[in-house]
MDAnalysis code that builds the backbone (N, CA, C; Angstrom):
import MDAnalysis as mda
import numpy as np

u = mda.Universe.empty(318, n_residues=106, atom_resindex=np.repeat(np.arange(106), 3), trajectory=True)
u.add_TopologyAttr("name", ["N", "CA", "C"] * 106)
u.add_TopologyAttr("resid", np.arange(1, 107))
u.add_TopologyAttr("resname", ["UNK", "UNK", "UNK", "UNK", "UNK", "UNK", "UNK", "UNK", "UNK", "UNK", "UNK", "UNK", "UNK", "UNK", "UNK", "UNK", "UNK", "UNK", "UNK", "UNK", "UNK", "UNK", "UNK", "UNK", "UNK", "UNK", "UNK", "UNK", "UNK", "UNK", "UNK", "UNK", "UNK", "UNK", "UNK", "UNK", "UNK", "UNK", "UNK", "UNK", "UNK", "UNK", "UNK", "UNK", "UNK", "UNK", "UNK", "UNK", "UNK", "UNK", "UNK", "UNK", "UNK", "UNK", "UNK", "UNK", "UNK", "UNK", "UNK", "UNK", "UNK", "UNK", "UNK", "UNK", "UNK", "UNK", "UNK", "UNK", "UNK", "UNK", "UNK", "UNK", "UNK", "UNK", "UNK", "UNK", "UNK", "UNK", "UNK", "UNK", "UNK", "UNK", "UNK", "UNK", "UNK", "UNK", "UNK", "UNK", "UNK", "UNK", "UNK", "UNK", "UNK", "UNK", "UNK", "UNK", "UNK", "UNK", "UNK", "UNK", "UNK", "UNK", "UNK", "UNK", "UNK", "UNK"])
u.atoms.positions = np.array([
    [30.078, 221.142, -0.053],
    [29.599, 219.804, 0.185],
    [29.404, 219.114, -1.161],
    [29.873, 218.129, -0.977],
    [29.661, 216.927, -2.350],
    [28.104, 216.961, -2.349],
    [27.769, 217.229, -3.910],
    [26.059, 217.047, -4.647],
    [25.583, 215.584, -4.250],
    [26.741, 214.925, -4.723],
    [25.786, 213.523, -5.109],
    [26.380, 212.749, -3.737],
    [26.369, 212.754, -2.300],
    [26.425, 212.528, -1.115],
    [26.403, 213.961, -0.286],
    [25.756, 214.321, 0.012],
    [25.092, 215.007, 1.392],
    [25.870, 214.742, 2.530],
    [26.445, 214.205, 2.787],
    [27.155, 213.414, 4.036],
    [28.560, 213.383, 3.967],
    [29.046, 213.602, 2.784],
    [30.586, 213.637, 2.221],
    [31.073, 214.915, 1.750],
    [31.730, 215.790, 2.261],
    [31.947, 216.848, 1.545],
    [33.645, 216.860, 0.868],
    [34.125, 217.864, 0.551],
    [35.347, 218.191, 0.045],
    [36.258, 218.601, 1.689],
    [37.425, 218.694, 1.397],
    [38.602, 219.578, 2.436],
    [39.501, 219.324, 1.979],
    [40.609, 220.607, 2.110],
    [41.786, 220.179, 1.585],
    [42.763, 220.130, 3.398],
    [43.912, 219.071, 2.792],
    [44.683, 218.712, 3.527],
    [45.342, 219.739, 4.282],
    [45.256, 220.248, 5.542],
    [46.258, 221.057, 6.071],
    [47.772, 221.178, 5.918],
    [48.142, 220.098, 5.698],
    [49.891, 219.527, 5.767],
    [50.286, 219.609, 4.444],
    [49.464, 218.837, 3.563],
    [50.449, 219.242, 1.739],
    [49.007, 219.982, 1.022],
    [48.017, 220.435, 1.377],
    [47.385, 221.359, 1.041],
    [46.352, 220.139, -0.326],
    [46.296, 218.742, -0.008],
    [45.390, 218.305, -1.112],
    [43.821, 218.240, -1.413],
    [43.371, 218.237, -2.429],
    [42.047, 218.302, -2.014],
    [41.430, 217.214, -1.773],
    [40.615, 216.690, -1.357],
    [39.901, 215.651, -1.239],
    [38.483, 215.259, -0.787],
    [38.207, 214.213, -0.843],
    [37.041, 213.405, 0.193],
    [37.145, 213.676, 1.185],
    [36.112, 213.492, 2.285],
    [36.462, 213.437, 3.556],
    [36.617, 212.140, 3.768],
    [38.255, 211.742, 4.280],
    [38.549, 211.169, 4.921],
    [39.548, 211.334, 6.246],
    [39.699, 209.939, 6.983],
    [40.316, 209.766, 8.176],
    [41.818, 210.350, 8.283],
    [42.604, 209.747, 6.903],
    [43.632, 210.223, 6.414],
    [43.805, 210.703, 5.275],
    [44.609, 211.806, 5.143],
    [45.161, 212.079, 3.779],
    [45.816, 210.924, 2.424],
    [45.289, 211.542, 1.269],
    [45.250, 210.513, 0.697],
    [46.859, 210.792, -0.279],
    [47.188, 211.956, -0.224],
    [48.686, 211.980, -0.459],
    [49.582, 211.967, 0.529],
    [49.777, 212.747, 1.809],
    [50.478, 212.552, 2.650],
    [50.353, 211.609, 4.192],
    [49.331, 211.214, 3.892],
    [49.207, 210.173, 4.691],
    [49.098, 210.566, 6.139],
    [48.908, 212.054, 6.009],
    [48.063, 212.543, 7.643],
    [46.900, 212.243, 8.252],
    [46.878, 211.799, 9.801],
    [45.733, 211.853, 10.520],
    [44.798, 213.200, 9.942],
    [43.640, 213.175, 9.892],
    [42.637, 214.613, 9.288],
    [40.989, 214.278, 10.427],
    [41.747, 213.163, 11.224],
    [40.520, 213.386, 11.801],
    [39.782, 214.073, 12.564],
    [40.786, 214.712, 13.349],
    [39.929, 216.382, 14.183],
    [38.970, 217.131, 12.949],
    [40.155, 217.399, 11.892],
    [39.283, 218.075, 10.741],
    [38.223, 217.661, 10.077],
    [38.044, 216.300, 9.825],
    [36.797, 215.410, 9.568],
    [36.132, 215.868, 10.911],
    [35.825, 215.829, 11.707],
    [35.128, 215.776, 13.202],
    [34.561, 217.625, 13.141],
    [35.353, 218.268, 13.346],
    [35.230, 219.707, 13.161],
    [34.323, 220.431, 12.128],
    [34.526, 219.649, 10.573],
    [33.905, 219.869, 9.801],
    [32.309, 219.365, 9.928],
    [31.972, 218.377, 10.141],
    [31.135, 217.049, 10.622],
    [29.966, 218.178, 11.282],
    [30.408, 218.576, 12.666],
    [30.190, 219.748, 13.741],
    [29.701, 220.666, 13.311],
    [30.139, 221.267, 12.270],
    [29.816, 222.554, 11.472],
    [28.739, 222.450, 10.678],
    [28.802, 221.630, 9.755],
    [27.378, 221.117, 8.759],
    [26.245, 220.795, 9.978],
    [26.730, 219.861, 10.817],
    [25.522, 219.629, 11.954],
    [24.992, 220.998, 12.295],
    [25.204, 222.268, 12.739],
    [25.246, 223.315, 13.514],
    [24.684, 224.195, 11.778],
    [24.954, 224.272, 10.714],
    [24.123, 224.533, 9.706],
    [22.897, 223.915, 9.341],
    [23.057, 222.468, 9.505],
    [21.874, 222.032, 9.188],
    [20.442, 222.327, 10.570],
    [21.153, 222.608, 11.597],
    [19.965, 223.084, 12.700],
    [19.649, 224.983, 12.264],
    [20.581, 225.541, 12.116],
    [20.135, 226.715, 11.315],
    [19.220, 226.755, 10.393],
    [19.206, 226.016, 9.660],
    [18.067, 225.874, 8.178],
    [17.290, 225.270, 8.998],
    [16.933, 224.331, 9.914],
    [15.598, 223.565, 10.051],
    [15.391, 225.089, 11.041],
    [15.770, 225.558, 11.781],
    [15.537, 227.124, 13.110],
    [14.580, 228.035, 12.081],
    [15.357, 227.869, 10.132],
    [15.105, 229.113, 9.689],
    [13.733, 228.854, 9.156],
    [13.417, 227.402, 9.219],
    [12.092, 226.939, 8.226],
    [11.190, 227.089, 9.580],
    [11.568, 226.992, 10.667],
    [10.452, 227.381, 12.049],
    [10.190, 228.986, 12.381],
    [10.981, 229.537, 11.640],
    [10.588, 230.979, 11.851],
    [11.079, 231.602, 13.340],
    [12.172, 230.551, 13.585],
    [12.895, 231.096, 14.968],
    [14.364, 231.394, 14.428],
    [14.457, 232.710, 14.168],
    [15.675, 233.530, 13.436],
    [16.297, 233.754, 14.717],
    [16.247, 233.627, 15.879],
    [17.413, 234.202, 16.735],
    [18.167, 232.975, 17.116],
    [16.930, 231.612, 17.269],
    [18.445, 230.616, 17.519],
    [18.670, 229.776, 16.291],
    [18.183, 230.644, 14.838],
    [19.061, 230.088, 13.593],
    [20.211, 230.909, 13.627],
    [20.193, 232.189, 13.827],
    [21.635, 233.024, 14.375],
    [22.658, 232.251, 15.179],
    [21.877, 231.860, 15.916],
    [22.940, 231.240, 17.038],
    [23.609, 229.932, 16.637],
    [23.211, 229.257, 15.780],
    [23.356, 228.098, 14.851],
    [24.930, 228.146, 14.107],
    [23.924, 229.403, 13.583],
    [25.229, 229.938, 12.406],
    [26.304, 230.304, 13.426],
    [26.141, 231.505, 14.357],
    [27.811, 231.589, 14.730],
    [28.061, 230.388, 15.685],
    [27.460, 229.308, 16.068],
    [28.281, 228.254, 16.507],
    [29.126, 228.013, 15.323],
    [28.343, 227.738, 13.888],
    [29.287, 226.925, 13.032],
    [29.937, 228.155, 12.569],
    [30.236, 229.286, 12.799],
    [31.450, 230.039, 12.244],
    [32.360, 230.015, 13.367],
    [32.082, 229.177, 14.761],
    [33.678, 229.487, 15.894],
    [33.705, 228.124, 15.241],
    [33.656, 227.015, 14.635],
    [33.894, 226.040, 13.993],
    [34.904, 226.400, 13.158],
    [34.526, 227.220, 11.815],
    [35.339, 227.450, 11.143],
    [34.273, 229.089, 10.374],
    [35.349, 229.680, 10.394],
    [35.158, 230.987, 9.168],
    [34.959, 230.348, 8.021],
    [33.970, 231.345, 7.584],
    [33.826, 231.240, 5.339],
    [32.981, 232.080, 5.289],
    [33.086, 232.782, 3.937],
    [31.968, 233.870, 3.776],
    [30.642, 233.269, 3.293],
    [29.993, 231.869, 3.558],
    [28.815, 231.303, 3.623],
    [28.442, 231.804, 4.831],
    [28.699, 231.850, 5.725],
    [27.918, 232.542, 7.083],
    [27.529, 233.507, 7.313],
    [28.246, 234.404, 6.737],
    [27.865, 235.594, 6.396],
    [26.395, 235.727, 5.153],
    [26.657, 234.775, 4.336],
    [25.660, 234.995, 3.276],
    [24.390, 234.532, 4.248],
    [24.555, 233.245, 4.771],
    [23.058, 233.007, 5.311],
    [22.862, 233.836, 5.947],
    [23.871, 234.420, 7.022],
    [23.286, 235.022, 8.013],
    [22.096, 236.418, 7.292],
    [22.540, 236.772, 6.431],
    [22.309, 237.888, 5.666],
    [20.600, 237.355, 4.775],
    [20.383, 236.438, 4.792],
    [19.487, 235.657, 4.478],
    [18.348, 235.532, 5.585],
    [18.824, 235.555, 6.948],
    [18.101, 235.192, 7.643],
    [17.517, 236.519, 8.328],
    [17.989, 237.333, 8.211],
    [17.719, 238.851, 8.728],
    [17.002, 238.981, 7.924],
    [17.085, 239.045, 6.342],
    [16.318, 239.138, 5.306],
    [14.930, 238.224, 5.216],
    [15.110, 237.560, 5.594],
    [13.325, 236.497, 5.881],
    [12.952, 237.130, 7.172],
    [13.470, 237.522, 7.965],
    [13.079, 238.009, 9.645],
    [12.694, 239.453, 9.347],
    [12.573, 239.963, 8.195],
    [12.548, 241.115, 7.934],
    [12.989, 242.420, 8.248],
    [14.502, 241.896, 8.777],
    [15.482, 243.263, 9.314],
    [16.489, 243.454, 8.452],
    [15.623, 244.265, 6.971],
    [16.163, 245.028, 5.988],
    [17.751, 245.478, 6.130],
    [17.669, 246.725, 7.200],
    [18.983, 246.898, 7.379],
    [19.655, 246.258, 7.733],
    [20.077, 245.335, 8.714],
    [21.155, 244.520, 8.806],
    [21.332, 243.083, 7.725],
    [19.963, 242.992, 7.032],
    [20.611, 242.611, 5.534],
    [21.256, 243.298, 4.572],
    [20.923, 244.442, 4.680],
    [21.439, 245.477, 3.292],
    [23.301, 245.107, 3.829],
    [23.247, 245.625, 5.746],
    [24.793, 245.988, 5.501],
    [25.506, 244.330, 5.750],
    [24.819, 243.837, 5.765],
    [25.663, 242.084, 5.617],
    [25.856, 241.623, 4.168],
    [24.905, 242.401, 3.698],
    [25.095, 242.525, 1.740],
    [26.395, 243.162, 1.405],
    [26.298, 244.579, 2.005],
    [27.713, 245.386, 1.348],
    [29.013, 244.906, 1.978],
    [29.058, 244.023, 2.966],
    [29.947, 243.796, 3.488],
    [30.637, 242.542, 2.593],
    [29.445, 241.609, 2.281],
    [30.285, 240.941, 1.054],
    [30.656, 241.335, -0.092],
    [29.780, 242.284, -0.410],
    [30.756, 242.954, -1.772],
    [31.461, 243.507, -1.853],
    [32.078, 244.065, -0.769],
    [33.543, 244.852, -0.563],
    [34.183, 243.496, -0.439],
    [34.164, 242.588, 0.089],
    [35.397, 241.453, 0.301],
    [35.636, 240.728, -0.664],
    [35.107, 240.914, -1.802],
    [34.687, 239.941, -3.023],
    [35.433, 241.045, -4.052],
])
């Protein structure tokens, strides 16, 4: 996510692979990107209810948060929070092995 807008993040173009703003269209190939704007949009929404779940101390539907926004889209950020949130919920082990699991993929 872009620092200096909260509301604007990065994506790169599916079709010529560019990076960009979020916008409607691509700004080199001139593709529709709006499912992917929309999709992405969805995902931050569905993170940002995770973090407010995780500041209420209700870790099972900040879980549920998170894997909404990972059938959104995969990234190994979901994994990290998730690994975060076991870890404040105080279930050591399934932080430890959500830990080693990123450091083998890394």
């Amino acid at each position: 996510m872009n620092s200096s807008n909260p509301s604007k993040f990065l994506l790169i173009c599916p079709v010529c692979q560019a990076n960009q703003q979020q916008e409607q269209v691509c700004r080199r190939c001139k593709s529709d990107l709006g499912l992917v704007v929309a999709i992405e949009e969805k995902r931050i929404y569905h993170l940002s209810l995770a973090f407010a779940y995780l500041q209420k101390e209700e870790y099972q539907i900040a879980l549920e948060q998170l894997h909404a926004a990972e059938q959104l889209r995969q990234g190994s950020d979901i994994k990290k929070y998730r690994a975060v949130v076991h870890l404040i919920a105080n279930d050591f082990p399934k932080a430890w092995q959500l830990y080693n699991e990123l450091v083998t993929e890394e």
